[in-house]
C-alpha positions as a Markdown table, in Angstrom:
| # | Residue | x | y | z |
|---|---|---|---|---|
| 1 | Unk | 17.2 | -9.1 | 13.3 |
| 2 | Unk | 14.0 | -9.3 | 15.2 |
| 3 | Unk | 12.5 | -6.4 | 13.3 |
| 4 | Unk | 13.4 | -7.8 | 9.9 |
| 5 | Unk | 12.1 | -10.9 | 10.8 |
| 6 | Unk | 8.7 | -9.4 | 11.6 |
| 7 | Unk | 8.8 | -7.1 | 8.6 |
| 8 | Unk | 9.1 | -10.2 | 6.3 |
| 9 | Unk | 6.4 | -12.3 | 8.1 |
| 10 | Unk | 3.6 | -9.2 | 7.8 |
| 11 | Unk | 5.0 | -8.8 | 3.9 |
| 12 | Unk | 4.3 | -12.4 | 3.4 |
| 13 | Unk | 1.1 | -12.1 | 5.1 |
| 14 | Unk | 0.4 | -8.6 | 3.3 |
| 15 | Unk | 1.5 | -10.1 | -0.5 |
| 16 | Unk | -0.9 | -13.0 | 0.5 |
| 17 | Unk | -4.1 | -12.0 | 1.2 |
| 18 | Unk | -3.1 | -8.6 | -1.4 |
| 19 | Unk | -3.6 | -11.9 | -4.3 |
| 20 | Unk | -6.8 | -12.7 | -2.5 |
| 21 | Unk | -7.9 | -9.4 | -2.7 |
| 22 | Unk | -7.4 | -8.2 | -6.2 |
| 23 | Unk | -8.8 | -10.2 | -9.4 |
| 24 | Unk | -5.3 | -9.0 | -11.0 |
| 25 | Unk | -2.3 | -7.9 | -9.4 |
| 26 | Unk | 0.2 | -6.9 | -12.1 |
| 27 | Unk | 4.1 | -5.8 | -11.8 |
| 28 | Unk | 5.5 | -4.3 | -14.9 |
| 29 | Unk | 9.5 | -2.7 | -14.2 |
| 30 | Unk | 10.9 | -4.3 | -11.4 |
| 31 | Unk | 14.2 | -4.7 | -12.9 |
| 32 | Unk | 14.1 | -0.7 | -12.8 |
| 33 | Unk | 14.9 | -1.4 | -8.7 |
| 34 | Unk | 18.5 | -1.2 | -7.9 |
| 35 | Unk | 19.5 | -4.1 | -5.7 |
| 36 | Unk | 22.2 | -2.2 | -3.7 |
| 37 | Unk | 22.2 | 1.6 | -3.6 |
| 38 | Unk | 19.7 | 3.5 | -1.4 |
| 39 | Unk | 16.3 | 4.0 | -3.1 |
| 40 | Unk | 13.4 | 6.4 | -2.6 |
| 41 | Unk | 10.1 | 5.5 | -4.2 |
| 42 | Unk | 8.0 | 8.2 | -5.8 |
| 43 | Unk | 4.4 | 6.7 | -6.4 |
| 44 | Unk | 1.4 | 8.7 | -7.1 |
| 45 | Unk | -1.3 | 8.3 | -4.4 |
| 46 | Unk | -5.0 | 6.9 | -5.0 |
| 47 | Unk | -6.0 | 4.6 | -2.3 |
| 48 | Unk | -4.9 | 5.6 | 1.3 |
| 49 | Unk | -3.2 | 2.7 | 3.4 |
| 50 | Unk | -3.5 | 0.5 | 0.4 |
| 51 | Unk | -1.1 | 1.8 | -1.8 |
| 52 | Unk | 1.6 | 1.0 | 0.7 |
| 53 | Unk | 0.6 | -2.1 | 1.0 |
| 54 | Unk | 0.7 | -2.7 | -3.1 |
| 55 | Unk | 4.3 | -0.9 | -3.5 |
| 56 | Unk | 6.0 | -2.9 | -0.5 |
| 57 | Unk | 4.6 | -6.1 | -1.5 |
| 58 | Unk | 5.3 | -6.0 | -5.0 |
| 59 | Unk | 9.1 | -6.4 | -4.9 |
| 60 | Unk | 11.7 | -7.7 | -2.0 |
| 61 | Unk | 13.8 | -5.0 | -1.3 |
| 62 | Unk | 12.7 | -3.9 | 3.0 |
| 63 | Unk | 10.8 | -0.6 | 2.3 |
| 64 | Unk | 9.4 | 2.2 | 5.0 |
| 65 | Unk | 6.3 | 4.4 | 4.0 |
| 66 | Unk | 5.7 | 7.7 | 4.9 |
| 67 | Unk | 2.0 | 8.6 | 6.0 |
| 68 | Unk | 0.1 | 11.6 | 7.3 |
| 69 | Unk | 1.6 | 12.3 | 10.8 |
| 70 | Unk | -2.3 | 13.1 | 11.9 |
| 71 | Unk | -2.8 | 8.7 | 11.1 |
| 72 | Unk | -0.5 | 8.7 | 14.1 |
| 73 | Unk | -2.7 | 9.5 | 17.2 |
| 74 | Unk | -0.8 | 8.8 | 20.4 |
| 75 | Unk | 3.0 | 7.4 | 20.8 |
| 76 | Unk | 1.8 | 3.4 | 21.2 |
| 77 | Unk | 0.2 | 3.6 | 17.7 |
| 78 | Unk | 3.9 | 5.5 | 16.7 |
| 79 | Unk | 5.4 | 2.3 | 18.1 |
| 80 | Unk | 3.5 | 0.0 | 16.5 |
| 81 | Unk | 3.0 | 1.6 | 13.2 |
| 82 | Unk | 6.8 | 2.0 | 12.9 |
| 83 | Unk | 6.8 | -2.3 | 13.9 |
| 84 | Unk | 5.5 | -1.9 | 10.0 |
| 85 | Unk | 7.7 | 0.5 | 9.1 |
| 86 | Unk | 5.0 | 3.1 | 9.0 |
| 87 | Unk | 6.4 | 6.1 | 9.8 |
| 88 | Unk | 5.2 | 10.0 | 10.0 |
| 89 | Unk | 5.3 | 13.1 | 8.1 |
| 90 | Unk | 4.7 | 16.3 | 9.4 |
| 91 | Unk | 2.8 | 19.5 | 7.9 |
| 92 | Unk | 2.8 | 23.0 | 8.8 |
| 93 | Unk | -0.8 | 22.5 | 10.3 |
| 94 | Unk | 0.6 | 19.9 | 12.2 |
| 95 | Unk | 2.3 | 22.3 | 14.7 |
| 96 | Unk | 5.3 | 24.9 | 15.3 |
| 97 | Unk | 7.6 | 21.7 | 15.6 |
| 98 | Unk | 6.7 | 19.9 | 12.4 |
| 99 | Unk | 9.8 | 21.0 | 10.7 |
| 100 | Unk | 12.2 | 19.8 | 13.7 |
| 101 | Unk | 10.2 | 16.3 | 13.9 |
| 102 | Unk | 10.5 | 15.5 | 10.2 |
| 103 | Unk | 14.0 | 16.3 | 10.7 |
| 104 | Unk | 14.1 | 13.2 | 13.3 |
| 105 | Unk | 12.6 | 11.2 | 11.2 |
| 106 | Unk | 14.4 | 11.9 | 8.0 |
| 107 | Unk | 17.5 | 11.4 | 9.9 |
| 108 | Unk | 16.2 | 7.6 | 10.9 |
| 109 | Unk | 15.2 | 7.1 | 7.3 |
| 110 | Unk | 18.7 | 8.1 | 5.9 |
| 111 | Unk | 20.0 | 5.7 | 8.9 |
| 112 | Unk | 18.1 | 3.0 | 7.4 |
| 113 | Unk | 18.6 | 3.5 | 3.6 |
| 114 | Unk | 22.6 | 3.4 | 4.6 |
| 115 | Unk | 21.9 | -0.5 | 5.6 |
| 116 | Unk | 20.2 | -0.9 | 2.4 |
| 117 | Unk | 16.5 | -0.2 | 2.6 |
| 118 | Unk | 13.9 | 1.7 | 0.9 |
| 119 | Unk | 12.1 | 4.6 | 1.7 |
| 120 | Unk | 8.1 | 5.6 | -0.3 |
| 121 | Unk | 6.7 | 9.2 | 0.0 |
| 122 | Unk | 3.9 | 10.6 | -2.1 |
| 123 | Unk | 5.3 | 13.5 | -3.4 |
| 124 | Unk | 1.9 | 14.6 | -4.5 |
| 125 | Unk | 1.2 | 14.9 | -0.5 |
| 126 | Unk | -2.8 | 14.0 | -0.6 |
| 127 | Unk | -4.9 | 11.0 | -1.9 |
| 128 | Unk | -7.5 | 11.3 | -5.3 |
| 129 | Unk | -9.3 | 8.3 | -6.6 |
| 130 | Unk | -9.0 | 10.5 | -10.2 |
| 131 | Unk | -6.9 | 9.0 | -12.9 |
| 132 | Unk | -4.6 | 12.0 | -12.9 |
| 133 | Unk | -1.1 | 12.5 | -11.9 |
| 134 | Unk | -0.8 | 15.9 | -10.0 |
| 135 | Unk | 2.0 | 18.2 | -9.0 |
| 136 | Unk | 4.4 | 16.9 | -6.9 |
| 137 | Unk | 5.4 | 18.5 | -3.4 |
| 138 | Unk | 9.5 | 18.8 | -3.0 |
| 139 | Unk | 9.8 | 17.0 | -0.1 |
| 140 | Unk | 11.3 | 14.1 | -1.0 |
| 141 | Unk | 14.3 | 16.2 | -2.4 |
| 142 | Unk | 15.4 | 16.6 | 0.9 |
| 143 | Unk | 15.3 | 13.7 | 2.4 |
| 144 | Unk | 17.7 | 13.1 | -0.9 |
| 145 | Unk | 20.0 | 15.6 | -1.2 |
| 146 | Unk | 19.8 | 14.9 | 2.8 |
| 147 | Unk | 21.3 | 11.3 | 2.4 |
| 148 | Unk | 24.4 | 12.7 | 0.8 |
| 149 | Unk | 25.2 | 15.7 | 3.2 |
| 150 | Unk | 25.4 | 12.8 | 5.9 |
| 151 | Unk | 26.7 | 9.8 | 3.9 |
| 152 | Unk | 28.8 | 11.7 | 0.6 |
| 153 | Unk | 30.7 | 8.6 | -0.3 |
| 154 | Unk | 27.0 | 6.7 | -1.2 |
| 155 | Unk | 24.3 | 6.8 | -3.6 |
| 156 | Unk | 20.9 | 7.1 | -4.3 |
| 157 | Unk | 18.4 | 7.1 | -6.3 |
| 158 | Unk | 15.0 | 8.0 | -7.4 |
| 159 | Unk | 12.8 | 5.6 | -8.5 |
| 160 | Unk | 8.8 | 6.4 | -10.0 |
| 161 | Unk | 6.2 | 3.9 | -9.3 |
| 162 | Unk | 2.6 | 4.1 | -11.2 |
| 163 | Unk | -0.1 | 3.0 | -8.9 |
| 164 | Unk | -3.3 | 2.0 | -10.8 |
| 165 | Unk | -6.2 | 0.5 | -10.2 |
| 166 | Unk | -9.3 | -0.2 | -12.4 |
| 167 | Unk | -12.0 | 0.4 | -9.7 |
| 168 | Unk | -10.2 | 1.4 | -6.5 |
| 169 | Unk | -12.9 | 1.4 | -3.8 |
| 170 | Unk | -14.0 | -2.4 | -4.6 |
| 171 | Unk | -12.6 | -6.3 | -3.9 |
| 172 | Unk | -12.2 | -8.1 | -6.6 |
| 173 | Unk | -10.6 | -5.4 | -8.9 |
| 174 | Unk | -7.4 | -5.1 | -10.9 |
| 175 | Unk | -3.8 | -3.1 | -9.8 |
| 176 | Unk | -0.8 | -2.9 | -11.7 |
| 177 | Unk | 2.5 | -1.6 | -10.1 |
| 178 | Unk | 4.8 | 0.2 | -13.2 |
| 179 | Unk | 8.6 | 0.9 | -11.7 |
| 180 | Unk | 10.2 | 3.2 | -14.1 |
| 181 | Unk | 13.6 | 4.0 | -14.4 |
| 182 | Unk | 15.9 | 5.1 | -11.9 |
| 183 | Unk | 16.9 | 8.7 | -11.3 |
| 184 | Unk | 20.6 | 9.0 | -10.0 |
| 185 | Unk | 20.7 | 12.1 | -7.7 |
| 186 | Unk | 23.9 | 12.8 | -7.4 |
| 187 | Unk | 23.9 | 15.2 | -10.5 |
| 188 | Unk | 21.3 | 17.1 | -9.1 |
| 189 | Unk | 22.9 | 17.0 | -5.6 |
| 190 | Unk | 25.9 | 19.0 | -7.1 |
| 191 | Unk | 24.4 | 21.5 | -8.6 |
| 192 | Unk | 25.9 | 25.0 | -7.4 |
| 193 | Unk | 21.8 | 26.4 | -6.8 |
| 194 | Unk | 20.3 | 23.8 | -4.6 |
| 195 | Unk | 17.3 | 25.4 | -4.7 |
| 196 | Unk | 16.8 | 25.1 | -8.2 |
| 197 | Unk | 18.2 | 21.7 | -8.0 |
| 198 | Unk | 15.1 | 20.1 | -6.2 |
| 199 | Unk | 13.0 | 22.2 | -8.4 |
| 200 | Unk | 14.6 | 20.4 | -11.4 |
| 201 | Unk | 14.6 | 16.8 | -9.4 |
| 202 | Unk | 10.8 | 17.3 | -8.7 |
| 203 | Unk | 10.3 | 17.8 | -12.4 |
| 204 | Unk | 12.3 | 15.1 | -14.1 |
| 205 | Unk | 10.6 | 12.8 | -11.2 |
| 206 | Unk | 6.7 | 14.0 | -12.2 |
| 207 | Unk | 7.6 | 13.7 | -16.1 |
| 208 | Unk | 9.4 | 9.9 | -15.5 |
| 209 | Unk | 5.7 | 9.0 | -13.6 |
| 210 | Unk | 3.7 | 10.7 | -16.2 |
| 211 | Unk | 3.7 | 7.5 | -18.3 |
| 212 | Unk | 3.1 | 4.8 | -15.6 |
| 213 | Unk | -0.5 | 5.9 | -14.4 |
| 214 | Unk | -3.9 | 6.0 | -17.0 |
| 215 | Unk | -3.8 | 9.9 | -16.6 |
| 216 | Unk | -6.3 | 12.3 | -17.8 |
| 217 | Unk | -4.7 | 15.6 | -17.5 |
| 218 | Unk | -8.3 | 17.6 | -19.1 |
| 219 | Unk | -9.4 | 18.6 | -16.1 |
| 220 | Unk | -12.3 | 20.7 | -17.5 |
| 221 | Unk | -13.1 | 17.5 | -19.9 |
| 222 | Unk | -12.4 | 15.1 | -17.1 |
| 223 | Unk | -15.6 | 13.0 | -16.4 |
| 224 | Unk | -16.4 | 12.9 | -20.6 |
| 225 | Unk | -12.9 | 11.2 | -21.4 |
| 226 | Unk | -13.3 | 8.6 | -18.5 |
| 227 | Unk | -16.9 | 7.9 | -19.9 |
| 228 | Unk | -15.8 | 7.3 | -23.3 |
| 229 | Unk | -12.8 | 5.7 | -21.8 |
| 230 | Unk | -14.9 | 3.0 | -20.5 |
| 231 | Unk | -17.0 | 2.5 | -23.4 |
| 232 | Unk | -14.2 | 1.2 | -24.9 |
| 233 | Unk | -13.7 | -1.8 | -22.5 |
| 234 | Unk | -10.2 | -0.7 | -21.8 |
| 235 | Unk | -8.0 | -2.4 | -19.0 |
| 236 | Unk | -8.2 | 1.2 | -16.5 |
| 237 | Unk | -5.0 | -0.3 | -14.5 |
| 238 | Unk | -2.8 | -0.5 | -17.4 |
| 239 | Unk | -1.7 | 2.6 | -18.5 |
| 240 | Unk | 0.4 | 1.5 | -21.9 |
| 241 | Unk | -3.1 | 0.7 | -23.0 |
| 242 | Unk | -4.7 | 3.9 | -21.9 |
| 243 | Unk | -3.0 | 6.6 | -22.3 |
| 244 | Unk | -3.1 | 5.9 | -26.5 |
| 245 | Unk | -6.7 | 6.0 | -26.2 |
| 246 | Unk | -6.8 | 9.4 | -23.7 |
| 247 | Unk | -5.2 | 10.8 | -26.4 |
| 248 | Unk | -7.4 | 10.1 | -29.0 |
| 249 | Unk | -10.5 | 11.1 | -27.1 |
| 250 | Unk | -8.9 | 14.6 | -26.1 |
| 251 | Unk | -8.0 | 14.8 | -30.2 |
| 252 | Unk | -11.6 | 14.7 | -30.9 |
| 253 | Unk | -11.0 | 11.1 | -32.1 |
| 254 | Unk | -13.6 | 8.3 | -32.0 |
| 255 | Unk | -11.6 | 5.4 | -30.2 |
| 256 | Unk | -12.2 | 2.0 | -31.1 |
| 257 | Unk | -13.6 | -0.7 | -28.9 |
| 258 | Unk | -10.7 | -2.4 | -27.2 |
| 259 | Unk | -12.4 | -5.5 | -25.7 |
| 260 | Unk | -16.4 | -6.3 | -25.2 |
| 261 | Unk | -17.3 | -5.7 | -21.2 |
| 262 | Unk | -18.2 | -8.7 | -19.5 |
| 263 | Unk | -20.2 | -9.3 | -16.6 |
| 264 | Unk | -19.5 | -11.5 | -13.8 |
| 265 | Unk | -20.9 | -15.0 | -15.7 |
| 266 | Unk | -22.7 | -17.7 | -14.9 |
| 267 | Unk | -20.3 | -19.5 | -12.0 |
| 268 | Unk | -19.7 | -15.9 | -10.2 |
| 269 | Unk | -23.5 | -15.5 | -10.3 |
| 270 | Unk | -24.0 | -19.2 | -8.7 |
| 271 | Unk | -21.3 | -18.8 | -5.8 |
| 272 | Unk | -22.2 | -15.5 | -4.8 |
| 273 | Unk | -24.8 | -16.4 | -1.9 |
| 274 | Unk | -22.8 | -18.7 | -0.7 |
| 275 | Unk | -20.1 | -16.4 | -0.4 |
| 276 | Unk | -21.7 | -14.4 | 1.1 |
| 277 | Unk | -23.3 | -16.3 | 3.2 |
| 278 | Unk | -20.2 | -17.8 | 4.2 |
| 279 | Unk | -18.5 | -14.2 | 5.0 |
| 280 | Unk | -21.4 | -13.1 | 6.8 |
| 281 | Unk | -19.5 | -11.4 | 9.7 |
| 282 | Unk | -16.9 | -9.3 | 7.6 |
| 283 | Unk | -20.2 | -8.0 | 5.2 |
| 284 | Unk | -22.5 | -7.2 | 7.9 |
| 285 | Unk | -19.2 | -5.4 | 9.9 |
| 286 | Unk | -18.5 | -3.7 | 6.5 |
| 287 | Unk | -22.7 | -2.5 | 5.7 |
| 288 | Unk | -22.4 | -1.4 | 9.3 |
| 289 | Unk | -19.7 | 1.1 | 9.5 |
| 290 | Unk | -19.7 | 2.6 | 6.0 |
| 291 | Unk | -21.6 | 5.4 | 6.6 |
| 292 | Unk | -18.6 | 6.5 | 9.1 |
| 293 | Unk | -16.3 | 6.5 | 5.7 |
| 294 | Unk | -17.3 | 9.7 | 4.0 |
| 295 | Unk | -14.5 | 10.0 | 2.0 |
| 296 | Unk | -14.6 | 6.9 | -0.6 |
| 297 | Unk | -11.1 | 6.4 | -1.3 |
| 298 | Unk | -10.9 | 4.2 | 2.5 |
| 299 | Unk | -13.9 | 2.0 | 0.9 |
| 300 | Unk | -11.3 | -0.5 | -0.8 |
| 301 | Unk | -8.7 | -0.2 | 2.1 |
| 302 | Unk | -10.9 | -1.0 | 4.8 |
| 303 | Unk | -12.4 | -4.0 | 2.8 |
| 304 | Unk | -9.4 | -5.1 | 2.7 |
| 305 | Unk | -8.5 | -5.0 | 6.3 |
| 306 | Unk | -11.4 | -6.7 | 7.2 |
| 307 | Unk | -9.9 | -9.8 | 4.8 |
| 308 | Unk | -7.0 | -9.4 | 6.4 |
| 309 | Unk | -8.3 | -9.7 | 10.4 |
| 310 | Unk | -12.3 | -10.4 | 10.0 |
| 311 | Unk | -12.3 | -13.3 | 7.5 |
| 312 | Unk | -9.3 | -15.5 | 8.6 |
| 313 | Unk | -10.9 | -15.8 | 11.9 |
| 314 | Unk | -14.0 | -16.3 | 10.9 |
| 315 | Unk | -13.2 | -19.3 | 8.1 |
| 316 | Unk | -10.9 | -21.0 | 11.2 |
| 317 | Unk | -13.8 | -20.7 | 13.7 |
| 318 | Unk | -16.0 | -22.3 | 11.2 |
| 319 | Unk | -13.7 | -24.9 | 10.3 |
| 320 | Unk | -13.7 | -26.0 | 13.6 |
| 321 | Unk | -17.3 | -26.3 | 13.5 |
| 322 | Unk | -18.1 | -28.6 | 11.0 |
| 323 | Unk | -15.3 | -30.8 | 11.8 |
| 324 | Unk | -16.7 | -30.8 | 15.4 |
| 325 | Unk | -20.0 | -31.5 | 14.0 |
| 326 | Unk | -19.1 | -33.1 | 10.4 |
| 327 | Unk | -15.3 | -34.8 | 10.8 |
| 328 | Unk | -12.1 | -34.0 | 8.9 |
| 329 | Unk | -12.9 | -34.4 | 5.9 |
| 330 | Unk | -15.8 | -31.8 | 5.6 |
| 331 | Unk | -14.1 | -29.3 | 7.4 |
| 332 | Unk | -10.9 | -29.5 | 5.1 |
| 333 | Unk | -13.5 | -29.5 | 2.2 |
| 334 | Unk | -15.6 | -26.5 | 3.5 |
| 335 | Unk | -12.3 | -24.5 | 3.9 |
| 336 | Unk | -10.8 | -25.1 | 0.1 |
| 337 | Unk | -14.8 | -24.2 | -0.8 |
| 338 | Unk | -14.1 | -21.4 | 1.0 |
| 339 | Unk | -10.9 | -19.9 | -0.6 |
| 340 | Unk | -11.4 | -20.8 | -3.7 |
| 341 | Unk | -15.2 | -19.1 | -3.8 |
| 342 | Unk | -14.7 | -15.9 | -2.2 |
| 343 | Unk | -13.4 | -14.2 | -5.1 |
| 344 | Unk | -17.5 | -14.3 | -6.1 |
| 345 | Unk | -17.7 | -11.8 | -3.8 |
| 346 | Unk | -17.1 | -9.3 | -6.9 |
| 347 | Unk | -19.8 | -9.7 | -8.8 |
| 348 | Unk | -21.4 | -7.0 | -9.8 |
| 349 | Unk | -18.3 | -5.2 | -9.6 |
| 350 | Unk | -17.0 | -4.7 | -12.8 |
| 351 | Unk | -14.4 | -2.0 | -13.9 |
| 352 | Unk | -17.3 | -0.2 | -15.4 |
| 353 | Unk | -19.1 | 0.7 | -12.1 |
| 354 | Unk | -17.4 | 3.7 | -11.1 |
| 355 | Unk | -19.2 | 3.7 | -7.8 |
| 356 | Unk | -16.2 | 5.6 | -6.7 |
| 357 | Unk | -16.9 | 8.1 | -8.2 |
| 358 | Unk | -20.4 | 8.9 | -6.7 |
């Protein structure tokens, strides 16, 4: 009970200051999410940490996410990623007991999805900030067809989530969350070749998350189509409004202008140095340790754990202040200025500034 409890309190926390973070935080498919039987979640995998955060938030159901066993340093972190539900994968490279450790952990997993919880793995195993779905590892076949060697009389299913985001690596941008339809796995489960029925559940699941992510499969053409994909003023986190246009633009089409890009306006412009100003410690802790964050796709993430730890602190230690030195009343005002300006923060960071990509 005690771990459910917590779970709930950090996904309340987490779903929270996730609405703080993002401009626009769109779910499209929950319905797709079966309420009883056991569920893995197939997402593809942009933006480190923070896509677990975005697929357990964005529905109910008590979910545990698989990450890179080499996040997992030393066994206290273990313990208190797990606290999370965080819980570790193992590669090859990992060591000559990888294979027996994800066995352990599968097992656990299979435990938990019995009492009615949720399992995510990235089948496509690594991160990429690219709009573009790519092929999918087996993995999560086993942990499946798993589930029913131990439990024969359940169920499961496979469910494909579309993670997209319109500028991943900046606060203030747009995510949508698409939950497509679920894949029972009991037909592939029977199959007589097992082998070839993974290989065949691994397909379906790519081909059933093809249409949830903006995905532009050219590679060769890649940076050209997102260009011209941006001229256009299209919404990057909605697929159903992308992928038309992809289309188009790989046909040798001229696409039409969806919407005119806008800039921050006036008001964003105005607020901004106070903003700032007023998150002075989380921006100056940010500027200091980006340099240590070669790889881009922890830019966003990170910004957002310091709003999660650096900023909460900070606006309650400041509160104090000017009530100490102002009264009640100030401080209660210079706290709802506070939350209700430091989505300013953005400006200047418009869909169209693929600074990700640099």
């Amino acid at each position: 009970m005690r771990r459910k409890i917590w779970y709930f309190y950090m996904w309340f926390y987490l779903k929270i200051t996730a609405q703080f973070f993002y401009r626009k935080f769109t779910v499209v498919g929950k319905e797709n999410i079966p309420r009883k039987r056991a569920v893995i979640f197939v997402p593809n995998h942009v933006n480190t940490f923070m896509d677990a955060v975005i697929v357990a938030t964005a529905q109910t159901r008590m979910s545990h996410h698989m990450a890179r066993a080499d996040v997992f340093k030393n066994q206290k972190l273990i313990w208190l990623m797990a606290t999370v539900n965080l819980r570790p994968i193992y590669r090859i490279r990992d060591g000559k007991d990888a294979v027996g450790k994800n066995e352990q952990v599968f097992t656990q997993l299979q435990d938990f999805m019995k009492q009615g919880e949720c399992v995510t793995i990235h089948p496509e195993g690594t991160h990429s900030l690219d709009f573009r779905l790519r092929n999918f590892k087996k993995g999560f076949t086993r942990l499946a067809f798993g589930y029913l060697d131990r439990f024969p009389d359940k169920e499961i299913d496979i469910v494909p989530v579309g993670i997209n985001y319109d500028n991943p690596t900046e606060f203030g941008s747009k995510v949508s969350v698409h939950y497509g339809k679920p894949i029972d796995v009991r037909p592939y489960y029977e199959m007589a070749d097992q082998n070839k029925a993974a290989q065949e559940l691994t397909k379906d699941s790519h081909q059933a998350l093809l249409p949830l992510v903006t995905n532009i499969d050219d590679e060769e053409n890649y940076d050209e189509i997102l260009k011209k994909l941006i001229a256009t003023g299209a919404d990057l986190s909605n697929p159903e409004e992308c992928n038309p246009i992809i289309k188009q633009i790989q046909c040798g089409e001229e696409p039409k202008q969806v919407r005119k890009i806008q800039g921050p306006g006036f008001l964003n412009r105005l607020i901004y140095p106070f903003a700032v100003i007023n998150n002075w410690a989380a921006v100056l802790i940010w500027k200091k340790i980006k340099p240590t964050f070669k790889d881009p796709a922890w830019h966003g993430p990170i910004k957002y754990a310091l709003g999660l730890t650096v900023a909460p602190l900070m606006y309650i230690l400041q509160t104090i202040l000017v009530i100490l030195f102002a009264g009640w009343v100030w401080g209660f005002i210079y706290l709802f200025l506070s939350l209700i300006t430091v989505r300013a923060l953005r400006i200047g960071q418009s869909a169209t500034r693929l600074s990700f990509q640099s």
